[in-house]
mmCIF file of the N, C-alpha and C atoms, coordinates in Angstrom:
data_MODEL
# 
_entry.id   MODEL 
# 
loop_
_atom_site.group_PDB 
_atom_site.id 
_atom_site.type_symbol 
_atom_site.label_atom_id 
_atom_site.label_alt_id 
_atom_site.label_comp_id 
_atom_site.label_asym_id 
_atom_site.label_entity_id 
_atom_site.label_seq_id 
_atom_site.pdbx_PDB_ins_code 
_atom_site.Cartn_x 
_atom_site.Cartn_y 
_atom_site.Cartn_z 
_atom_site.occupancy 
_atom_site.B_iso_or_equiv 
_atom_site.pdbx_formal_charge 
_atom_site.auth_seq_id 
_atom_site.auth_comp_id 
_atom_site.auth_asym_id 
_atom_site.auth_atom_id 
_atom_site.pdbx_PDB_model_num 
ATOM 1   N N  . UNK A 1 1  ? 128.131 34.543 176.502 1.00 0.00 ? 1  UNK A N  1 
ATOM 2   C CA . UNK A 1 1  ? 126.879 35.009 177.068 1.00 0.00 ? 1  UNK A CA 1 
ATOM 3   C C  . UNK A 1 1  ? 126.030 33.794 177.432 1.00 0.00 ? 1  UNK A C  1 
ATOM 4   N N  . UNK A 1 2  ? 125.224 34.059 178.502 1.00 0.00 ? 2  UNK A N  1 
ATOM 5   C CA . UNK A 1 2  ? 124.206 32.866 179.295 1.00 0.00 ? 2  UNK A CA 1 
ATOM 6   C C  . UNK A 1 2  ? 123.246 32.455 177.822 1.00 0.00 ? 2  UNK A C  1 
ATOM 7   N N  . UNK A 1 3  ? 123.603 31.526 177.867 1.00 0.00 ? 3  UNK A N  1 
ATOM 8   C CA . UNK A 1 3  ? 121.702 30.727 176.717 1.00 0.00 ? 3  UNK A CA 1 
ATOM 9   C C  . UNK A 1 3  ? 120.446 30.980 177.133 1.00 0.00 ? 3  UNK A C  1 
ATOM 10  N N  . UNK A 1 4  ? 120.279 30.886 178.523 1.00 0.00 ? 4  UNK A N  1 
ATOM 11  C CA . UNK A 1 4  ? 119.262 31.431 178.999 1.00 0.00 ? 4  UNK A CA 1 
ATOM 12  C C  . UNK A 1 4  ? 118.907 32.939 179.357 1.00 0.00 ? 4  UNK A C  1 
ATOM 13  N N  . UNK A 1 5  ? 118.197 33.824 179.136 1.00 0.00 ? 5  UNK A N  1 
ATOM 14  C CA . UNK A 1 5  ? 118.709 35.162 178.943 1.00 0.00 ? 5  UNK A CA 1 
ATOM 15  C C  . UNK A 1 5  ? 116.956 35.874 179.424 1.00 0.00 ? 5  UNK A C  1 
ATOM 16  N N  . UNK A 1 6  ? 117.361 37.024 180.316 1.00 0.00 ? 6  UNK A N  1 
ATOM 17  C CA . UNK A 1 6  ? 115.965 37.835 180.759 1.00 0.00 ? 6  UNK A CA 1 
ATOM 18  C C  . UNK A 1 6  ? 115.261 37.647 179.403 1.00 0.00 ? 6  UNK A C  1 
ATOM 19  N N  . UNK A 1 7  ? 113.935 37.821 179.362 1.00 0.00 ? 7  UNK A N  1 
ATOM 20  C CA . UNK A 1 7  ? 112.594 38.415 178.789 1.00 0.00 ? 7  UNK A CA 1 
ATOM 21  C C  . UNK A 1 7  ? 113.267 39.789 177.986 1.00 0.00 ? 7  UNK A C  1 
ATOM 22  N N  . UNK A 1 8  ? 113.319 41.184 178.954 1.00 0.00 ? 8  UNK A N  1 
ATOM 23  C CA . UNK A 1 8  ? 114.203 42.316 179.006 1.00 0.00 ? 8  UNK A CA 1 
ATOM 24  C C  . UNK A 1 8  ? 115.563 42.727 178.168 1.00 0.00 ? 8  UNK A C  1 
ATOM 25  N N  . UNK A 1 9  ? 116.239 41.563 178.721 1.00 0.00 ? 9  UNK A N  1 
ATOM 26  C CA . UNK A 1 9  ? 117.556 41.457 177.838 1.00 0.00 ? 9  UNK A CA 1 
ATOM 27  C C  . UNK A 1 9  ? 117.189 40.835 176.395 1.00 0.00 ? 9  UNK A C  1 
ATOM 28  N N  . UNK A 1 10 ? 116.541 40.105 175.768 1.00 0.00 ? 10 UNK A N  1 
ATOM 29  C CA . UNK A 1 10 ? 116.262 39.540 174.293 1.00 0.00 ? 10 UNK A CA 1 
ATOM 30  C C  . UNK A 1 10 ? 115.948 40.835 173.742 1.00 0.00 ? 10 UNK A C  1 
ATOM 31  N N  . UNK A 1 11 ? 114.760 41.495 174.279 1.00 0.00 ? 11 UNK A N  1 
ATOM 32  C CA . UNK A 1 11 ? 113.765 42.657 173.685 1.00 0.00 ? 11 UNK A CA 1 
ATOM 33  C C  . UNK A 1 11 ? 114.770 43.183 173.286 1.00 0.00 ? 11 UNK A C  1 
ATOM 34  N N  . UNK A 1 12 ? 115.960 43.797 174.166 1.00 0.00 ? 12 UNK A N  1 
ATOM 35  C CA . UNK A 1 12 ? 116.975 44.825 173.964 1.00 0.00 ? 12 UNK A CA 1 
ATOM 36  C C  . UNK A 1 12 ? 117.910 44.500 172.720 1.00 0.00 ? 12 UNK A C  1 
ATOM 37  N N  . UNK A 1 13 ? 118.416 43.071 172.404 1.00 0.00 ? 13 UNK A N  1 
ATOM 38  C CA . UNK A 1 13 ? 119.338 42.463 171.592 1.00 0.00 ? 13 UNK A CA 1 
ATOM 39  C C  . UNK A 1 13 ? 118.337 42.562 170.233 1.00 0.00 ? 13 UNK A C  1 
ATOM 40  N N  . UNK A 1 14 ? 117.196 42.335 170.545 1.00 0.00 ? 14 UNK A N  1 
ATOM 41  C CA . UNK A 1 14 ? 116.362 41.855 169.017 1.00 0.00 ? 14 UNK A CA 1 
ATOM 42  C C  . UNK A 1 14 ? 116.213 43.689 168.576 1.00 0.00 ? 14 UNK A C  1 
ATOM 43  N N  . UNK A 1 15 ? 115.777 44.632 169.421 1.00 0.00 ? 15 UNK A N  1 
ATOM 44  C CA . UNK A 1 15 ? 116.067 45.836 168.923 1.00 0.00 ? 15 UNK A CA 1 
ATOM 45  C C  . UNK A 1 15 ? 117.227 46.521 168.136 1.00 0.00 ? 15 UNK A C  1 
ATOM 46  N N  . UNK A 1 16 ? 118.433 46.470 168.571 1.00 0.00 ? 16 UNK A N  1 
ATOM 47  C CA . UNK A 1 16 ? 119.805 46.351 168.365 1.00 0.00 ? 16 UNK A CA 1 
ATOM 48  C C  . UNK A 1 16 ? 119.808 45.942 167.382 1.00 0.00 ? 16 UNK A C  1 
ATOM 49  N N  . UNK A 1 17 ? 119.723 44.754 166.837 1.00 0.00 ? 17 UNK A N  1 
ATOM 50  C CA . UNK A 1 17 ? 119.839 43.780 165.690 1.00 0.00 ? 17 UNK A CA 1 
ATOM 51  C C  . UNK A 1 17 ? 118.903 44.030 164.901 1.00 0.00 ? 17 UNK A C  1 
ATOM 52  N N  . UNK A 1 18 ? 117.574 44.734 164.962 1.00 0.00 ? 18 UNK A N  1 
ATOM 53  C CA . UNK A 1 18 ? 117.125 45.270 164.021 1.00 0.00 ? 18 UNK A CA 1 
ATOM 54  C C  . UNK A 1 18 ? 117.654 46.738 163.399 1.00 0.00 ? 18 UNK A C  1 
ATOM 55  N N  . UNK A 1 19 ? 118.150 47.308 164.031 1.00 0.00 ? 19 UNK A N  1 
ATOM 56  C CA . UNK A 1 19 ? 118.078 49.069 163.970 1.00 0.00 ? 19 UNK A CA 1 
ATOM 57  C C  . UNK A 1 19 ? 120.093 48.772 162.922 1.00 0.00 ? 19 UNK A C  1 
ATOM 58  N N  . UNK A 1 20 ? 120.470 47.347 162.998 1.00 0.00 ? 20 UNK A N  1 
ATOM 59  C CA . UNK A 1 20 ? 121.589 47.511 162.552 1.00 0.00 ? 20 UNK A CA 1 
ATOM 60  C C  . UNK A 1 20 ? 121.897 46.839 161.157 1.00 0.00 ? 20 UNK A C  1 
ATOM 61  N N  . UNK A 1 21 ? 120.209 47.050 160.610 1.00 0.00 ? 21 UNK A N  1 
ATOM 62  C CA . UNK A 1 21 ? 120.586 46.050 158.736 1.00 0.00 ? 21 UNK A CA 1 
ATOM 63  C C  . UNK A 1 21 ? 120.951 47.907 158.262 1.00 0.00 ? 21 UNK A C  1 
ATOM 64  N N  . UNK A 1 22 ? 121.002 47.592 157.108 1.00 0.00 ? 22 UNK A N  1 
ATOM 65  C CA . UNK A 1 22 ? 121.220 48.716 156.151 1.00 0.00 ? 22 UNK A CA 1 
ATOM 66  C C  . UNK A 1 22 ? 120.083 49.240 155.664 1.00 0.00 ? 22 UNK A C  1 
ATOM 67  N N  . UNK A 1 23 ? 120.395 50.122 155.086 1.00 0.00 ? 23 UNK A N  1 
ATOM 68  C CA . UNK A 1 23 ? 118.890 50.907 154.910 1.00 0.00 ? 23 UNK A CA 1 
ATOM 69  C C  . UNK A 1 23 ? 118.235 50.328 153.548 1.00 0.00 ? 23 UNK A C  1 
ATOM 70  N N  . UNK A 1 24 ? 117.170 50.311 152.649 1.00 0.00 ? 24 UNK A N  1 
ATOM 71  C CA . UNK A 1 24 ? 116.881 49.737 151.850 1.00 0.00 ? 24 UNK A CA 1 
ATOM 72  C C  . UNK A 1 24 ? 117.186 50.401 150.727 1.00 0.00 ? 24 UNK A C  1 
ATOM 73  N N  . UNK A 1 25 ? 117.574 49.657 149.554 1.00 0.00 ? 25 UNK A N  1 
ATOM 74  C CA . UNK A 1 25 ? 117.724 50.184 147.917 1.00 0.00 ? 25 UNK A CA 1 
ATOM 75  C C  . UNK A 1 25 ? 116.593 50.855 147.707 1.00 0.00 ? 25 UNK A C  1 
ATOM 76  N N  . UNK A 1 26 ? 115.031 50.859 148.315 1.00 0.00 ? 26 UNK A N  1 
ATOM 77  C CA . UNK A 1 26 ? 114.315 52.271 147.402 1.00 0.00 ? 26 UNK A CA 1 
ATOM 78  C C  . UNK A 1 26 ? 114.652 53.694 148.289 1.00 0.00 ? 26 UNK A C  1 
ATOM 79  N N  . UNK A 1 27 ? 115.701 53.599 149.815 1.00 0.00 ? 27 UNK A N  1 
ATOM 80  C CA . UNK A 1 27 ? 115.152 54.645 149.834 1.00 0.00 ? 27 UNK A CA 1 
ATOM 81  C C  . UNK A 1 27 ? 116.771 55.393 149.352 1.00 0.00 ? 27 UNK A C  1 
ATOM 82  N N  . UNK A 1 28 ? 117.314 55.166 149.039 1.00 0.00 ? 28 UNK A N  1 
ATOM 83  C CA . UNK A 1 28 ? 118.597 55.608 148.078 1.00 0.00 ? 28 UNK A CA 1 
ATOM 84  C C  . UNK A 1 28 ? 118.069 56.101 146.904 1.00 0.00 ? 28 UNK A C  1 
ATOM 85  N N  . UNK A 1 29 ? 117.379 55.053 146.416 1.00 0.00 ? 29 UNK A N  1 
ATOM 86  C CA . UNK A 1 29 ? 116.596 55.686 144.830 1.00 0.00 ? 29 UNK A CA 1 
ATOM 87  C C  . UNK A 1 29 ? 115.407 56.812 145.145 1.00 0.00 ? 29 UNK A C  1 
ATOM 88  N N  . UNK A 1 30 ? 114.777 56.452 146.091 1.00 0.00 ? 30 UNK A N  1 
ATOM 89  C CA . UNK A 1 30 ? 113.757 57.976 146.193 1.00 0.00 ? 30 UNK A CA 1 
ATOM 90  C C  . UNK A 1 30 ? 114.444 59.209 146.799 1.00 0.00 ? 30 UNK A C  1 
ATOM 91  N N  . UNK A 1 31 ? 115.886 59.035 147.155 1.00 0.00 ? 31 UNK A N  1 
ATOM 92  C CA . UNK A 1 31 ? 116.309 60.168 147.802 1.00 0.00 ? 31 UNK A CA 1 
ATOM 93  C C  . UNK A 1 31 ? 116.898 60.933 146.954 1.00 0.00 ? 31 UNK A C  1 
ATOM 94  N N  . UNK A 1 32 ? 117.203 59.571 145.555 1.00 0.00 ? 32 UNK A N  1 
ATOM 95  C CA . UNK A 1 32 ? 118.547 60.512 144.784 1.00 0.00 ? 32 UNK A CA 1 
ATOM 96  C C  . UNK A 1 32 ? 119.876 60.627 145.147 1.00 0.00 ? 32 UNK A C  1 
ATOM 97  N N  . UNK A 1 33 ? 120.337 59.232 145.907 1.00 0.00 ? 33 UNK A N  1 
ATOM 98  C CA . UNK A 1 33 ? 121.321 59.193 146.288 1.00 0.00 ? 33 UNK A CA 1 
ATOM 99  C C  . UNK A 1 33 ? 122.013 60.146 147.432 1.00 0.00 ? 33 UNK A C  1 
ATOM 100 N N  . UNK A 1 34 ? 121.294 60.638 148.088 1.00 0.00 ? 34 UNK A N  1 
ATOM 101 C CA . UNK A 1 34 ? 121.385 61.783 149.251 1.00 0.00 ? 34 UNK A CA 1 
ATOM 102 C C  . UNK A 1 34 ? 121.830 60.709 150.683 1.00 0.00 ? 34 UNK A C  1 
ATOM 103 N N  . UNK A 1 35 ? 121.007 60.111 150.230 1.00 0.00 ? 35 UNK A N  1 
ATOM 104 C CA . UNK A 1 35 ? 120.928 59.092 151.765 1.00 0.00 ? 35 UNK A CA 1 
ATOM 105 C C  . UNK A 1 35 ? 121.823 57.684 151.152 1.00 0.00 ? 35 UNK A C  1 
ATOM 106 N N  . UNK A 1 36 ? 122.924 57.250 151.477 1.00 0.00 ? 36 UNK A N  1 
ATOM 107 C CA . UNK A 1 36 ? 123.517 56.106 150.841 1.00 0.00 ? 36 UNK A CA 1 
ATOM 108 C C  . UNK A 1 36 ? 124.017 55.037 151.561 1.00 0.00 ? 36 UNK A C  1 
ATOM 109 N N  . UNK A 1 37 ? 124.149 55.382 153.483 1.00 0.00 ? 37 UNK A N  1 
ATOM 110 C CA . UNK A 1 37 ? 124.399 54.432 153.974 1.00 0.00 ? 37 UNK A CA 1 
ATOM 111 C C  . UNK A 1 37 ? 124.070 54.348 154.949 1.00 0.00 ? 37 UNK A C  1 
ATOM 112 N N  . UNK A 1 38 ? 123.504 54.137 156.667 1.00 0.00 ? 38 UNK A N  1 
ATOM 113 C CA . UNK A 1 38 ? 123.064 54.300 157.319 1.00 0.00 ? 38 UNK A CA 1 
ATOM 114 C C  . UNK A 1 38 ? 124.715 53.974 158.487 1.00 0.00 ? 38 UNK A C  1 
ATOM 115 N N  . UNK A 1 39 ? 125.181 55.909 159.084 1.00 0.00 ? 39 UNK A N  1 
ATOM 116 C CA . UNK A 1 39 ? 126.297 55.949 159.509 1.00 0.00 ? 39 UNK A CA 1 
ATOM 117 C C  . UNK A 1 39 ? 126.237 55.117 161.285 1.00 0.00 ? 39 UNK A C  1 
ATOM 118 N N  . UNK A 1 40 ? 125.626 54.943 161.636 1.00 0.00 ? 40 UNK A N  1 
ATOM 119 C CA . UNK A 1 40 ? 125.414 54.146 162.760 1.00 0.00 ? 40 UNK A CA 1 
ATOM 120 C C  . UNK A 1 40 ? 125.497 52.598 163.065 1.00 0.00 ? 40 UNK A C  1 
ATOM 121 N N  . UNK A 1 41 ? 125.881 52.015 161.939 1.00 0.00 ? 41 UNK A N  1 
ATOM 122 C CA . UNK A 1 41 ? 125.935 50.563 161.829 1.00 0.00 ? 41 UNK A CA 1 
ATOM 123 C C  . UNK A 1 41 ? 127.332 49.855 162.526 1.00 0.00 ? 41 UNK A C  1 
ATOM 124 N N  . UNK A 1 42 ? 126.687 49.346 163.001 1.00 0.00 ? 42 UNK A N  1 
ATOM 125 C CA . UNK A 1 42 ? 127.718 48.532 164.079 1.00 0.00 ? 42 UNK A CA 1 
ATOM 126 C C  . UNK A 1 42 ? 128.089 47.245 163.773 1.00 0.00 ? 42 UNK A C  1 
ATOM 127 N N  . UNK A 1 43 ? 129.380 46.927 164.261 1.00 0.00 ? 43 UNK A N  1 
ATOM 128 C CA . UNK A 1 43 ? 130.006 45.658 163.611 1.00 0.00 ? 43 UNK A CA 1 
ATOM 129 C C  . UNK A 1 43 ? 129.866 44.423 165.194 1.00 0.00 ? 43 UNK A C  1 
ATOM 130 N N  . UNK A 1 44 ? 130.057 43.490 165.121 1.00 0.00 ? 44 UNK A N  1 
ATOM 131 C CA . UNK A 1 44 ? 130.072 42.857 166.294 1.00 0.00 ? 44 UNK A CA 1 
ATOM 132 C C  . UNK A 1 44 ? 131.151 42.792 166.886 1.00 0.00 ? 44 UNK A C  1 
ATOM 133 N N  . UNK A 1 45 ? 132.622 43.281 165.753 1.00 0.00 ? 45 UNK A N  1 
ATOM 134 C CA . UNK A 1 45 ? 133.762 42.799 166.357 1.00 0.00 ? 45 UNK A CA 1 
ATOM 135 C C  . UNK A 1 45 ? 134.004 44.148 167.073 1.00 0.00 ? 45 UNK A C  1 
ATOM 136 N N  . UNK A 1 46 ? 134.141 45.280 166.012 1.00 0.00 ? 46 UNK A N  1 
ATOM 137 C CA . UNK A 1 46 ? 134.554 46.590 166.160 1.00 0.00 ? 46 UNK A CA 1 
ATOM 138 C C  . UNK A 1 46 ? 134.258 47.255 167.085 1.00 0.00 ? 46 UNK A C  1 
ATOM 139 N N  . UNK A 1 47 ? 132.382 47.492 167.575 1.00 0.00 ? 47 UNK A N  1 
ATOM 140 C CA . UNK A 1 47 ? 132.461 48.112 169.053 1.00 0.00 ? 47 UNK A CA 1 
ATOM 141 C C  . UNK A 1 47 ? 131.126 47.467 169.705 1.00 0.00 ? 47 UNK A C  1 
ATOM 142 N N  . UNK A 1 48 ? 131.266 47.553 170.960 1.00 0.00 ? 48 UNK A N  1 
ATOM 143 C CA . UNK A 1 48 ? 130.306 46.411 171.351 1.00 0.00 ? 48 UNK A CA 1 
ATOM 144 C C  . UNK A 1 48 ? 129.110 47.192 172.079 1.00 0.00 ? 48 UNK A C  1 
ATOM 145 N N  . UNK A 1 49 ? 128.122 46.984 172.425 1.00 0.00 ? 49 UNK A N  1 
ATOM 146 C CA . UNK A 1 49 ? 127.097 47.104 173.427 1.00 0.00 ? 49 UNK A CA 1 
ATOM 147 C C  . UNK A 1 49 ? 126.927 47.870 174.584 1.00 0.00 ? 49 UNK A C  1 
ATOM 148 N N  . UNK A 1 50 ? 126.345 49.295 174.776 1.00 0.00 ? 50 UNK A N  1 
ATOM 149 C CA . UNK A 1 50 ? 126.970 49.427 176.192 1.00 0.00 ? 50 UNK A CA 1 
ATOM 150 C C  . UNK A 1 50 ? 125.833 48.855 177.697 1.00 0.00 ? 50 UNK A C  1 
ATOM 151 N N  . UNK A 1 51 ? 124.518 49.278 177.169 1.00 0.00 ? 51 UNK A N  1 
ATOM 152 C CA . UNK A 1 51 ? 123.399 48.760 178.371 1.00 0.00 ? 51 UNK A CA 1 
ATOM 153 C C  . UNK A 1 51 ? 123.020 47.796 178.017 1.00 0.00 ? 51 UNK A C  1 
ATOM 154 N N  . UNK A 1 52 ? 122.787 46.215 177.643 1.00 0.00 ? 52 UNK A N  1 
ATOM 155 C CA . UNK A 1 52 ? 122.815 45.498 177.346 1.00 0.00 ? 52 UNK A CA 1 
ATOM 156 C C  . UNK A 1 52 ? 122.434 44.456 178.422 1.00 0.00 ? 52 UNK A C  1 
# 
């Protein structure tokens, strides 16, 4: 990928890369273990990006 990169395109990557940590240890403990992993988490190798 270019080093130099749109305004547009960062916003989009830094979103992405936020929405893809794990969910936090209190909210497992306030759920009661209901909620344990967040099923949407994406790997970098496994599947990639589609509008990007």
């Amino acid at each position: 990928m270019a080093r130099n990169k749109p305004l547009a395109k960062k916003l989009r990557l830094i979103n992405r890369e936020k929405s893809n940590q794990p969910i936090p240890v209190w909210v497992t403990v306030k759920t009661l273990r209901k909620v344990m992993r967040r099923f949407r988490l994406r790997n970098w190798r496994r599947s990639k990006l589609e509008d990007v």
